[in-house]
C-alpha positions in Angstrom: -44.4 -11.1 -14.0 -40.6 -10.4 -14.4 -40.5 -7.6 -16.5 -36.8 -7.5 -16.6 -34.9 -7.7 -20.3 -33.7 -10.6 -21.1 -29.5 -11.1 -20.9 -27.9 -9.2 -23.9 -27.0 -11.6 -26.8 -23.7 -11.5 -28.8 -25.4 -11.4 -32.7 -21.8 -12.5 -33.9 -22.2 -15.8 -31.5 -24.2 -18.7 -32.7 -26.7 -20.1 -30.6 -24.2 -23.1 -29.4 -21.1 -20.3 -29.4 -23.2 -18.5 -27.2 -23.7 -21.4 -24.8 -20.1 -22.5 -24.6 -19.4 -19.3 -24.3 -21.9 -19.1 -20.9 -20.6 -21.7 -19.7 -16.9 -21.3 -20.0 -17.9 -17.9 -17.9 -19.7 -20.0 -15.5 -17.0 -22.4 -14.7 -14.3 -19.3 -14.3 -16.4 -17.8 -11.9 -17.1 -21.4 -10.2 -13.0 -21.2 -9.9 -12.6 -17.9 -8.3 -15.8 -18.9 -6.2 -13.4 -21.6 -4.8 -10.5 -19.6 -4.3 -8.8 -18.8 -7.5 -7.4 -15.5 -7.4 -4.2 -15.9 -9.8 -5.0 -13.6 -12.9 -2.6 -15.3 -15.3 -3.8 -18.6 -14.2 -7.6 -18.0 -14.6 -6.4 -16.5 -18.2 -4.5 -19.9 -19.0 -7.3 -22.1 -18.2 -10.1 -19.3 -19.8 -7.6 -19.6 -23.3 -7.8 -23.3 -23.7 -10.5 -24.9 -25.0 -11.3 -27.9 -23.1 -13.9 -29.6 -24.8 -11.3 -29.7 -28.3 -9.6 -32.3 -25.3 -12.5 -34.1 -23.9 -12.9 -36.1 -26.8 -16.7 -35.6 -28.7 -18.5 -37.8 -26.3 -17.9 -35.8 -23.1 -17.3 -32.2 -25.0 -20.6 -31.3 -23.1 -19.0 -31.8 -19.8 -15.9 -30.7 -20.5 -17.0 -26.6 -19.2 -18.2 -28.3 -16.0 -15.8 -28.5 -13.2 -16.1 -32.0 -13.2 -13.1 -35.1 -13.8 -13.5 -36.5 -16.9 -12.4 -40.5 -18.7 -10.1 -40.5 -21.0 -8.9 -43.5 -23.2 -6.4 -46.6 -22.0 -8.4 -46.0 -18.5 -7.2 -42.9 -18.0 -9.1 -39.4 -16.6 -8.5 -35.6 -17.3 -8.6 -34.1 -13.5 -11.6 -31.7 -13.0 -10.5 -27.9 -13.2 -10.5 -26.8 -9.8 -8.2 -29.7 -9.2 -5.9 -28.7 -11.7 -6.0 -25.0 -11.0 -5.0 -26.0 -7.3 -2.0 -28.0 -8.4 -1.1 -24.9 -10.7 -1.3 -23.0 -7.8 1.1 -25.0 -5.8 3.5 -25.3 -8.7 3.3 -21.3 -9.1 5.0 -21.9 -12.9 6.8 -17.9 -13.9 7.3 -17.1 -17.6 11.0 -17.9 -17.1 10.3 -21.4 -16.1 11.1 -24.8 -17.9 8.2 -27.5 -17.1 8.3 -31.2 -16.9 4.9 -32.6 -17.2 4.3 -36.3 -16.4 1.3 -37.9 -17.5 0.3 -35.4 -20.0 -3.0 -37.5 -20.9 -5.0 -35.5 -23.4 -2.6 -32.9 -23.6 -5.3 -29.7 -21.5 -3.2 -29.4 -19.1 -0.1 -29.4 -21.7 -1.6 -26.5 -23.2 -2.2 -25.0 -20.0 1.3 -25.3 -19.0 2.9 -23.5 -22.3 0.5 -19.8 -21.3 2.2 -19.9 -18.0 5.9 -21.4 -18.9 8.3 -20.9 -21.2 8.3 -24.3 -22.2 7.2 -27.4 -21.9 8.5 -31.1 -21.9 5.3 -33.4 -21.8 5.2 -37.1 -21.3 2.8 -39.7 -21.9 3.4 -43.7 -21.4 0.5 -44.6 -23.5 1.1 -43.9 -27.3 -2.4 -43.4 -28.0 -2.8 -40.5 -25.2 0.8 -38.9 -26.7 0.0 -38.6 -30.3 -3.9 -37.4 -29.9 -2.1 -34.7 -27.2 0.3 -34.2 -29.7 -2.4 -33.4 -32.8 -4.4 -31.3 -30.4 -1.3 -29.2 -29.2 -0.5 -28.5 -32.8 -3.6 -27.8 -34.3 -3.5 -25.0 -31.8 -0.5 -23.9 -32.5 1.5 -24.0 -29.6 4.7 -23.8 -30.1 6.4 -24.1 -27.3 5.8 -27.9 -26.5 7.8 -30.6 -27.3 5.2 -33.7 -26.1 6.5 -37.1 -26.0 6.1 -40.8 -25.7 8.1 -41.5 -22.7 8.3 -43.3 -18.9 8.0 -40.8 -16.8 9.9 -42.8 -14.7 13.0 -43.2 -17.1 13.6 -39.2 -16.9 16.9 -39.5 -18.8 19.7 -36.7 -17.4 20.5 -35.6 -21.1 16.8 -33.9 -20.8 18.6 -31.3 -18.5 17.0 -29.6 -15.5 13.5 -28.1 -14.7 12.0 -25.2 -12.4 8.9 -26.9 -12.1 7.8 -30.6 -12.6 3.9 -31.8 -12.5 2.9 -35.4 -11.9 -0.4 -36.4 -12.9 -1.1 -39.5 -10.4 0.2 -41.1 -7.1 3.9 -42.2 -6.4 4.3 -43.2 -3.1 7.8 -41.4 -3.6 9.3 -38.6 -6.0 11.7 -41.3 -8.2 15.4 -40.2 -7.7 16.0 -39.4 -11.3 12.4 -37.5 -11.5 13.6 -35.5 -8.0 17.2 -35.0 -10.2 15.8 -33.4 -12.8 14.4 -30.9 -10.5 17.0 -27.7 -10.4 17.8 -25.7 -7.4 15.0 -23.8 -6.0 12.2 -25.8 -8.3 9.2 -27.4 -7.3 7.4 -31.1 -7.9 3.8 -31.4 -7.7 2.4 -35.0 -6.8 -0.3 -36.8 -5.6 0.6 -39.3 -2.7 -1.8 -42.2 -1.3 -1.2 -43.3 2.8 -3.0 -44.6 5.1 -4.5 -41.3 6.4 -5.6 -40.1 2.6 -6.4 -43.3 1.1 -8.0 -41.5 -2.0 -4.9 -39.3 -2.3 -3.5 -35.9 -1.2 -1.6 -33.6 -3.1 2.0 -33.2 -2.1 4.5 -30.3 -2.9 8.3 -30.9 -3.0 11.0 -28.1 -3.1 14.3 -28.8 -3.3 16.1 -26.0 -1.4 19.5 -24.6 -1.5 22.1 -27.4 -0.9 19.8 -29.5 -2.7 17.4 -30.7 0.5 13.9 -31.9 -0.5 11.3 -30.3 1.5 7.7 -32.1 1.3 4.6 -30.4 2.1 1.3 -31.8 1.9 -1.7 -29.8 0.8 -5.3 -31.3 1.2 -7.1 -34.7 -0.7 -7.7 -34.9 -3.9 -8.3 -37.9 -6.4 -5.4 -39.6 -8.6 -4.7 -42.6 -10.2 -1.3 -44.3 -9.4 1.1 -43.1 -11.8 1.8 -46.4 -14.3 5.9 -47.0 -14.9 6.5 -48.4 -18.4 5.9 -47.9 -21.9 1.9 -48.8 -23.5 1.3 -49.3 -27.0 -1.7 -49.1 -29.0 -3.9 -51.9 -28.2 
């Protein structure tokens, strides 16, 4: 017989609290157990609730480390996927971040802990204004989140340290790469022949303005849609 005490309970917690509360602690230590070692990013992702993005039917999955559907065929990427194009993006408190594709708005949110602010965009209305709600209902204020083409990146928006893409473009769009300042950095995913499912790409544009790509290992992504998508 195990005559061990059971785990200490927080009396403040309530039953559920205290589960979400396990198993937020067991997906941080899931991501460190894969290689996570970036203090202020495991503190970003550990600040924002997921599950208040997930949408009520998949709030139970949203503290596993698992992709997740979101509305207008859309998915939220799993987090160790997202904390490994965080990585690569390496946003400073300094920076200015483009975000294309901002879906449900987590990784939005995400963004703002690590940046000092954030320009989100979202083709499909429905995906922008939920984001938005959510985003302001935590009161973050350091978003501006948008219904937009990421593909029409319009000069007047200025320049960025660090732009994320949330799909596949077979190449970075020469107004998305112009938006990218001296010394910033574009995360992608890229589909070829050799990584059919996808692989995750980082571009740098170096001094003198040269484009440096890098690729960094498969992942899953949806081709990134160009246009503009209404409710249906």
């Amino acid at each position: 017989m195990d005559m061990r005490p059971p785990p200490a309970q927080n009396p403040d917690l309530s039953v559920a609290a205290q589960a979400r509360a396990e198993a937020k602690a067991q997906l941080m230590l899931r991501l460190r157990a894969k290689g996570l070692r970036d203090l202020d990013l495991l503190r970003a992702i550990e600040s924002i609730p997921r599950e208040t993005f997930a949408g009520g039917a998949y709030a139970e999955l949203a503290l596993r480390d698992v992709a997740i559907p979101l509305p207008c065929g859309q998915t939220m990427e799993s987090p160790s996927q997202l904390a490994q194009m965080l990585t690569l993006l390496a946003p400073q408190p300094h920076c200015r971040i483009l975000e294309i594709g901002s879906g449900s708005g987590y990784s939005t949110a995400v963004l703002a802990r690590l940046g000092r602010d954030v320009v989100g965009v979202e083709c499909f209305q429905r995906l922008a204004l939920e984001a938005r709600g959510r985003i302001e209902r935590l009161r973050i204020d350091n978003v501006n989140l948008l219904w937009a083409d990421g593909f029409d990146i319009s000069p007047a928006i200025g320049l960025f340290d660090r732009i994320l893409a949330h799909g596949a473009l077979d190449r970075p769009p020469p107004n998305v790469l112009g938006a990218l300042g001296e010394g910033g950095i574009l995360v992608a995913a890229r589909k070829t022949d050799e990584a059919p499912s996808g692989e995750i790409v980082r571009y740098s544009r170096l001094h003198g303005g040269h484009i440096e790509a890098e690729a960094f290992g498969p992942c899953r992504a949806q081709k990134l849609l160009r246009g503009l998508f209404r409710f249906d």
